[in-house]
LOFI-707672 format. One record per residue (C-alpha): residue number from 1; residue in one letter; y, z, x. Coordinates in steps of 0.25 Angstrom, whole numbers, plus 5000, padded with zeros to 4 digits. Each point is the difference from the previous one (the first is absolute). Layout:
! residues N
+-----+---+------+------+------+
:   k : r :   c2 :   c3 :   c1 :
+-----+---+------+------+------+
: NUM : A :    Y :    Z :    X :
...
+-----+---+------+------+------+
END
This chain:
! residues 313
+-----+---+------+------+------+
:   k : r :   c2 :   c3 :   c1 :
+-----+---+------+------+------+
:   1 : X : 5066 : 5056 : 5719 :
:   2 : X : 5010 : 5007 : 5011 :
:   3 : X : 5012 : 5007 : 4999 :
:   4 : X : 5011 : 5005 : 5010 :
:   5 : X : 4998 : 5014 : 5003 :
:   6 : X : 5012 : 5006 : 5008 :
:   7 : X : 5002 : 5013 : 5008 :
:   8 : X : 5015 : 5003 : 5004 :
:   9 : X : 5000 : 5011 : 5008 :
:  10 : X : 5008 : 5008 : 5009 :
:  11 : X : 4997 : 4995 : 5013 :
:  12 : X : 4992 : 4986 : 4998 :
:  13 : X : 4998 : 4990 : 4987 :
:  14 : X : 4986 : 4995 : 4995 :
:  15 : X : 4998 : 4988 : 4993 :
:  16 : X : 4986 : 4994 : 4995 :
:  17 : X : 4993 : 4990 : 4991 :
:  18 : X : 4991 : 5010 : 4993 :
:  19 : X : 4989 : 4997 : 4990 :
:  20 : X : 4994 : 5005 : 4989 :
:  21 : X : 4989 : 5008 : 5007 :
:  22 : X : 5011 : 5004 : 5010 :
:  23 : X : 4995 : 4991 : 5012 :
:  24 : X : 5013 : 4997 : 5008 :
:  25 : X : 5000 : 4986 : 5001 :
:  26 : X : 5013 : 4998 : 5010 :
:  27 : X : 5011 : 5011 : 5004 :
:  28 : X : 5013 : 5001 : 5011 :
:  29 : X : 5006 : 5011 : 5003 :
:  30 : X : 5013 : 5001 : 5005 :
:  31 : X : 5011 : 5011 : 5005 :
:  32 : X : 5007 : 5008 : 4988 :
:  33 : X : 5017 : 5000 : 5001 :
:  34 : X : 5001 : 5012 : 4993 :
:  35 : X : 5014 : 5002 : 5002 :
:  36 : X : 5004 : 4987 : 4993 :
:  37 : X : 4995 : 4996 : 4986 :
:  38 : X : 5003 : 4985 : 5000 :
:  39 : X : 4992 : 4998 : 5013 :
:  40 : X : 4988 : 5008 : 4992 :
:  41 : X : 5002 : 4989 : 4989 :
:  42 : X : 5000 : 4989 : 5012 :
:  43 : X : 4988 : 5005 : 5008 :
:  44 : X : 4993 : 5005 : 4988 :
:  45 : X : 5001 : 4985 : 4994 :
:  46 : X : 4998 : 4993 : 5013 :
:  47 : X : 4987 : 5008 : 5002 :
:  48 : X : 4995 : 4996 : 4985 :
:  49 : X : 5005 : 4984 : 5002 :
:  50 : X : 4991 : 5001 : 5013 :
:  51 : X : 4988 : 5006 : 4995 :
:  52 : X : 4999 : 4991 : 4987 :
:  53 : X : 5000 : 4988 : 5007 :
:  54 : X : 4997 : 4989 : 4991 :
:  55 : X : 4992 : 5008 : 4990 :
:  56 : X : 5006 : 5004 : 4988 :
:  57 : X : 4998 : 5016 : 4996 :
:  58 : X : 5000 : 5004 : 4986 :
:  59 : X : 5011 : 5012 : 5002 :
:  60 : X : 5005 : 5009 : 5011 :
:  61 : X : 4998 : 5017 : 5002 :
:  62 : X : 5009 : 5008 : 5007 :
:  63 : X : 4998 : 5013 : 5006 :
:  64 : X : 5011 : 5006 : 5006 :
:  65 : X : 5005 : 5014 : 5007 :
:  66 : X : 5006 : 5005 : 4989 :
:  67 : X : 5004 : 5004 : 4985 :
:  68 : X : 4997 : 4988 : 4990 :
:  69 : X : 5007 : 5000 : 4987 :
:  70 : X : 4986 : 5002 : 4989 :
:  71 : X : 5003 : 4983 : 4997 :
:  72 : X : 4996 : 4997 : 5014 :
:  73 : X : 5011 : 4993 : 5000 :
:  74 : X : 5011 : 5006 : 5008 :
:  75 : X : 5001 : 5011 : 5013 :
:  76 : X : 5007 : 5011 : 4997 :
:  77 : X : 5002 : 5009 : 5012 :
:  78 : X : 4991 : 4997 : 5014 :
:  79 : X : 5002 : 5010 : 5012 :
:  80 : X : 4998 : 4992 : 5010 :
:  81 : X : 5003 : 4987 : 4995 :
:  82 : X : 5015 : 4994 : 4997 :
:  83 : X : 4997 : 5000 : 4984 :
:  84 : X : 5006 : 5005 : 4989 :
:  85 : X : 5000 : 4995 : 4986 :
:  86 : X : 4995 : 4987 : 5004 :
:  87 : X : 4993 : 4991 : 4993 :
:  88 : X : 4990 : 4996 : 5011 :
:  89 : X : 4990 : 4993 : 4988 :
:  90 : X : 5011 : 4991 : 4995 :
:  91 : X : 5005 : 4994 : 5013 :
:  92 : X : 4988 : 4998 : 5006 :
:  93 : X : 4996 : 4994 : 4987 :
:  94 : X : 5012 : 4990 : 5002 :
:  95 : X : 4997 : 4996 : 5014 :
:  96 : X : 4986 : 4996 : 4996 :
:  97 : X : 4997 : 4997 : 4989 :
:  98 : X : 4989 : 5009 : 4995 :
:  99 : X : 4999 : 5013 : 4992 :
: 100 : X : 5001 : 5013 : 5008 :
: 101 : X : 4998 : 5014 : 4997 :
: 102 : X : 5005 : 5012 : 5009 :
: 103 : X : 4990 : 5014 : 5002 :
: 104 : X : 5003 : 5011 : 5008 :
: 105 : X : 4991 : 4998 : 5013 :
: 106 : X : 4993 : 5012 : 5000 :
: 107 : X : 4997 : 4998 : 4984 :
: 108 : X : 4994 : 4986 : 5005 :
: 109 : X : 4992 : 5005 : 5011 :
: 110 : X : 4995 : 5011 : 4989 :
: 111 : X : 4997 : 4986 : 4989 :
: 112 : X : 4993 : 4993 : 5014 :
: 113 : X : 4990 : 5013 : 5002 :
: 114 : X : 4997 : 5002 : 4984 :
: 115 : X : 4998 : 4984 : 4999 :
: 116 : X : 4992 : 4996 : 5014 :
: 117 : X : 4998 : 5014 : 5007 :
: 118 : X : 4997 : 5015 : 5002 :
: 119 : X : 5003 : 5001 : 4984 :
: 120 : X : 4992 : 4987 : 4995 :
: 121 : X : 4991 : 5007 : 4992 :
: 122 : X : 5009 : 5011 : 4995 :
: 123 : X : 5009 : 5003 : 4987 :
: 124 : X : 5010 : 5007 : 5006 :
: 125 : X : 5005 : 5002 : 5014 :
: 126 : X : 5012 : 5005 : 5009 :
: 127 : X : 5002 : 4992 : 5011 :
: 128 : X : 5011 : 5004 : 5013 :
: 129 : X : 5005 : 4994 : 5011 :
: 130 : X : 5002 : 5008 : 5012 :
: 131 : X : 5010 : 4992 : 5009 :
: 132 : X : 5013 : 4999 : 5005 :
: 133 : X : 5003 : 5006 : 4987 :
: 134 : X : 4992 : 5007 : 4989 :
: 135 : X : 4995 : 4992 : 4988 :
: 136 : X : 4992 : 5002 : 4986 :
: 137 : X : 4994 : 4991 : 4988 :
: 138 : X : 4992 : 5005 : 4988 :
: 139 : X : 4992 : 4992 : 4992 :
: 140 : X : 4995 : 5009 : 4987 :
: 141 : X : 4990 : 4993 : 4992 :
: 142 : X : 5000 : 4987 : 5004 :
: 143 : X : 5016 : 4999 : 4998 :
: 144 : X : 5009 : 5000 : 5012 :
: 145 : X : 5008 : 5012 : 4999 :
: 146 : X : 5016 : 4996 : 5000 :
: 147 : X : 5006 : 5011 : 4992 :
: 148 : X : 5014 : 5000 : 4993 :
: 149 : X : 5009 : 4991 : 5010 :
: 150 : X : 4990 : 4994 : 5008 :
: 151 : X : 5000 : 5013 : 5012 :
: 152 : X : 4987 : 5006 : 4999 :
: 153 : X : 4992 : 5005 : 5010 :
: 154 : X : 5009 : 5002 : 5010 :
: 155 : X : 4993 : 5013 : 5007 :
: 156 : X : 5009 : 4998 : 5012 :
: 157 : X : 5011 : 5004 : 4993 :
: 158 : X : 4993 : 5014 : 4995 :
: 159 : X : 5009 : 5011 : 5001 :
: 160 : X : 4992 : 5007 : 5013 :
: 161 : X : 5010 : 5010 : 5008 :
: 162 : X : 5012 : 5005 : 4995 :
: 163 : X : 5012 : 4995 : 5007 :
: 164 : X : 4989 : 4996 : 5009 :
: 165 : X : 5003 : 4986 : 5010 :
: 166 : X : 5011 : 4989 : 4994 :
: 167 : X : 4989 : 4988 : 4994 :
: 168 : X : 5005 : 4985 : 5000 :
: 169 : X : 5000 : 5001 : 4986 :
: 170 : X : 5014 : 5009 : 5001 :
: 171 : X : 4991 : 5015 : 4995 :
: 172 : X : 4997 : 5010 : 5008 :
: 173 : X : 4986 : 5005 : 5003 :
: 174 : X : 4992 : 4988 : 4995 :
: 175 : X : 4985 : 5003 : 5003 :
: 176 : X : 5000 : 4985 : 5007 :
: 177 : X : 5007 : 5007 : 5009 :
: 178 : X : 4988 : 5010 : 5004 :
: 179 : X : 4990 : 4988 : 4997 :
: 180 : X : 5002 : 4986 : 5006 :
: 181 : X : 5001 : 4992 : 5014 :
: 182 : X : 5013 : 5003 : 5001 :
: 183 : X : 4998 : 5017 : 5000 :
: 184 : X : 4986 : 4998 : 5008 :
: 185 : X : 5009 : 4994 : 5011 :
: 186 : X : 5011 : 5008 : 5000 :
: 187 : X : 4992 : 5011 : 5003 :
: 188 : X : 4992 : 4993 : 5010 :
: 189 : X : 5014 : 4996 : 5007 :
: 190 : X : 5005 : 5016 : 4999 :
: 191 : X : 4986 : 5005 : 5007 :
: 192 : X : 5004 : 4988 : 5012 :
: 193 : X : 5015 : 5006 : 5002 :
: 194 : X : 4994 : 5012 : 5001 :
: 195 : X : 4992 : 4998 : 5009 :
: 196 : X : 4989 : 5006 : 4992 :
: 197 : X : 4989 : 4988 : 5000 :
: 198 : X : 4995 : 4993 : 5012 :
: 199 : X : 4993 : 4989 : 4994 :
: 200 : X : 5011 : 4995 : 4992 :
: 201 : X : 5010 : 5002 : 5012 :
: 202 : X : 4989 : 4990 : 5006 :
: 203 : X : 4998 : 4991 : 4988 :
: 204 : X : 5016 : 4997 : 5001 :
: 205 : X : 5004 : 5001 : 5013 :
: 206 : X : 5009 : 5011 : 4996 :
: 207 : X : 5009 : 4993 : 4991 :
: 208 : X : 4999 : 5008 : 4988 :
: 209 : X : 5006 : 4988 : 4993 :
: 210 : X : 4988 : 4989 : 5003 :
: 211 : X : 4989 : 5010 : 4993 :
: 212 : X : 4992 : 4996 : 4988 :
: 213 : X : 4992 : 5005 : 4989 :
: 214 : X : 4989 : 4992 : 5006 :
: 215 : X : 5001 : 5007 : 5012 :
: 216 : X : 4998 : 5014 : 4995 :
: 217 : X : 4988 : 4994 : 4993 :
: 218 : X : 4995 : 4995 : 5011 :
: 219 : X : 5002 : 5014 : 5007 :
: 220 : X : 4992 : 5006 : 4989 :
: 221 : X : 4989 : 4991 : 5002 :
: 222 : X : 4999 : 5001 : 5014 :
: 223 : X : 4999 : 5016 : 4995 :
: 224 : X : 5014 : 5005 : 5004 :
: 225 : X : 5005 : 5014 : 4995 :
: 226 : X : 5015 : 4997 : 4997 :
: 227 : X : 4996 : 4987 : 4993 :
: 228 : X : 4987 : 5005 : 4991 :
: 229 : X : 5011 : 5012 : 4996 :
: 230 : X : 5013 : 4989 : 4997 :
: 231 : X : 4988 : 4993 : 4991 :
: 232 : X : 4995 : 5012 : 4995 :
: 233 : X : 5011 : 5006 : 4994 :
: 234 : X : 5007 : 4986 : 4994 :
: 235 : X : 4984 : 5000 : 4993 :
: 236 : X : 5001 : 5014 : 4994 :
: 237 : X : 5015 : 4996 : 4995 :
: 238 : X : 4994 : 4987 : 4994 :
: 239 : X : 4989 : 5007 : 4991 :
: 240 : X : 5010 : 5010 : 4995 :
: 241 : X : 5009 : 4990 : 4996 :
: 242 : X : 4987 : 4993 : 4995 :
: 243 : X : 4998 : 5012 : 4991 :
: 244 : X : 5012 : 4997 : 4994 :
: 245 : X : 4997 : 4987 : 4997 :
: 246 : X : 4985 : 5002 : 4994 :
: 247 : X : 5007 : 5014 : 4992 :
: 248 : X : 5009 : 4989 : 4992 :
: 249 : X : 4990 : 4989 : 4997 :
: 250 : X : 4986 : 5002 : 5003 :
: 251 : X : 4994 : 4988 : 5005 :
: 252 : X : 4987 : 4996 : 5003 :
: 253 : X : 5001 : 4999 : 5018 :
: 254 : X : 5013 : 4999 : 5009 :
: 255 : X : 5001 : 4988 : 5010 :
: 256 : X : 5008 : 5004 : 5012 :
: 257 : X : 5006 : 4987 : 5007 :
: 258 : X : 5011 : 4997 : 5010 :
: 259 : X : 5001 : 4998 : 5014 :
: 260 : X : 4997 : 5017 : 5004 :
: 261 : X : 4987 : 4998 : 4991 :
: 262 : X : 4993 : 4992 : 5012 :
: 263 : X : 5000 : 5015 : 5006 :
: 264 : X : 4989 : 4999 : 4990 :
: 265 : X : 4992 : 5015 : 5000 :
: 266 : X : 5010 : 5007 : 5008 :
: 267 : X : 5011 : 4999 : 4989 :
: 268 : X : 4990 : 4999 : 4987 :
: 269 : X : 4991 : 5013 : 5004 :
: 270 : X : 5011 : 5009 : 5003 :
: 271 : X : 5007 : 4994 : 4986 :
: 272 : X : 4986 : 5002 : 4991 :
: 273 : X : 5003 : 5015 : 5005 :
: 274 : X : 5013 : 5004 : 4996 :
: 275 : X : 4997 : 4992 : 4988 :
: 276 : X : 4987 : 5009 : 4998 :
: 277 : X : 5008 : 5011 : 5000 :
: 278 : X : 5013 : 4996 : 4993 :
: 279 : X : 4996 : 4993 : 4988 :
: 280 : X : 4998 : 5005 : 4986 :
: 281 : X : 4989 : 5005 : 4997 :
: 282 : X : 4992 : 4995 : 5011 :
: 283 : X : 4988 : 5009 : 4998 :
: 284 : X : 4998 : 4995 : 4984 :
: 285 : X : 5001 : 4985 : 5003 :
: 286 : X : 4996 : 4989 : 5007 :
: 287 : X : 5009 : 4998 : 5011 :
: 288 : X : 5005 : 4983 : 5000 :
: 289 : X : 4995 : 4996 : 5015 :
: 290 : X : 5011 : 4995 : 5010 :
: 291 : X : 4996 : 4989 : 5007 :
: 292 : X : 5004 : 4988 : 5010 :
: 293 : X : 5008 : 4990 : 4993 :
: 294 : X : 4992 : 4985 : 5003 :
: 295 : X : 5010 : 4988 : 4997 :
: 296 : X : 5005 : 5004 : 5014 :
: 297 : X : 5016 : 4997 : 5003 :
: 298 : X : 4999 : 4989 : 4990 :
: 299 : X : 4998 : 5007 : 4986 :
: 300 : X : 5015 : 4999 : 4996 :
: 301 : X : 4999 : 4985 : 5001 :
: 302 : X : 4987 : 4999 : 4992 :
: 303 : X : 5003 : 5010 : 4990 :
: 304 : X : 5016 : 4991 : 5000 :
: 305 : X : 4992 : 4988 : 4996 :
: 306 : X : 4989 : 5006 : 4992 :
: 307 : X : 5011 : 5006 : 4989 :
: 308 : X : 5007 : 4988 : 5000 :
: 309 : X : 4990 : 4992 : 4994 :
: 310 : X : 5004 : 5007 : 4988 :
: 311 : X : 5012 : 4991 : 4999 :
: 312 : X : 4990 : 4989 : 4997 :
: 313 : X : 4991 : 5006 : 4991 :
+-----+---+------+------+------+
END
């Protein structure tokens, strides 16, 4: 049987007839307005009416970028989206027709790895997305970690620096700040105003502005210093902010996803150090492994999909 897996995130929207396996069966993708709710709704809905053609799903998953209430139903807060309170399950619901359940994407993609991925064949994992932002989901024993009011999981928002750099989310200091796309760039950028890297100066022409993640990762392949060092120490603030995670709930292996995650063994070597040396107890226990994430930039879709098939059981 399929189902609609959706993954509203801050730049682009993925919509996909997924089935029970989690073979993609049909998906469109199209721009994200983030500053305008109602044109979320419409794209979001134009998207799934496209994509479902003239079969008929059993029920629709969403992941989106942002806090879902713990009923799946409703967005409470989204920092770079335009919602608030809003009940993206019910109208979607009434524009077509079918059952919907809402998840947090990075919780998804972590319910994606545990079902079809990296974490397959394990009880309990840690999954994070290393993107634009930074994200978290913890599935313990089988059971897909919500907690009180539906928030868990959110390593992004981890109090890292005091009164360190303002984060989207309104706080100061949040370790996605230190860990993400967004830092790795704005690094990369200072390094080209200051004239201090000549292959990025190269790779964007001098405009600070057109640089991208995937240019430092290219820079680090091609064995450029300023670019190993810019991955380096985003990898060594991943694993002690993975040692966070793994002190609290223990799990069986850590998945590392998201778009900076195709730096592969650049970003995950440096990270297994500073986790070797920060976590508890390091020395008396098995460490979890950190690996590379497999569902690839579609795992908040399929992990959408898969956990709403429970609105059908």
């Amino acid at each position: 049987m399929l189902n609609v897996g959706v993954d509203i995130g801050g730049t682009k929207t993925v919509v996909g007839l997924v089935a029970d396996d989690g073979t993609i069966v049909a998906s469109h993708k199209v721009a994200t307005p983030t500053h305008d709710g109602a044109l979320i709704v419409e794209a979001t809905v134009g998207a799934i009416e496209r994509v479902m053609g003239q079969e008929r799903p059993l029920a629709i998953g969403i992941g989106v970028a942002g806090l879902v209430d713990r009923s799946g139903a409703e967005v409470l807060f989204a920092p770079h989206l335009d919602f608030a309170n809003f009940p993206l399950a019910q109208v979607v619901q009434q524009r077509t027709g079918l059952d919907c359940v809402l998840e947090n994407d990075a919780t998804a993609t972590a319910w994606a790895e545990y079902r079809f991925g990296a974490g397959r064949d394990c009880r309990s994992i840690v999954a994070v997305t290393v993107g634009t932002g930074l994200g978290g989901g913890i599935i313990l024993n089988g059971e897909l970690i919500r907690g009180a009011n539906g928030t868990a999981g959110e390593i992004g928002h981890i109090p890292w620096v005091r009164d360190g750099l303002p984060c989207a989310c309104g706080s100061l200091g949040c370790l996605e700040q230190y860990v993400s796309g967004t830092s790795l760039t704005r690094k990369a950028r200072t390094l080209v105003d200051e004239q201090r890297s000549t292959y990025l100066h190269k790779a964007c022409e001098g405009n600070s502005q057109q640089l991208t993640g995937a240019m430092v990762t290219d820079g680090a392949r091609a064995g450029d210093a300023q670019c190993l060092g810019l991955l380096n120490e985003l990898g060594h603030e991943l694993g002690a902010g993975l040692s966070a995670m793994v002190a609290t709930v223990d799990p069986d292996i850590v998945v590392i996803g998201g778009g900076v995650s195709s730096a592969g063994e650049l970003l995950l070597q440096p990270a297994r150090e500073a986790f070797a040396a920060r976590v508890i107890g390091a020395h008396y226990r098995e460490l979890p492994p950190i690996v590379l994430a497999e569902c690839g930039e579609d795992a908040a879709m399929i992990g959408a999909a898969d956990l709403a098939r429970g609105l059908t059981r």
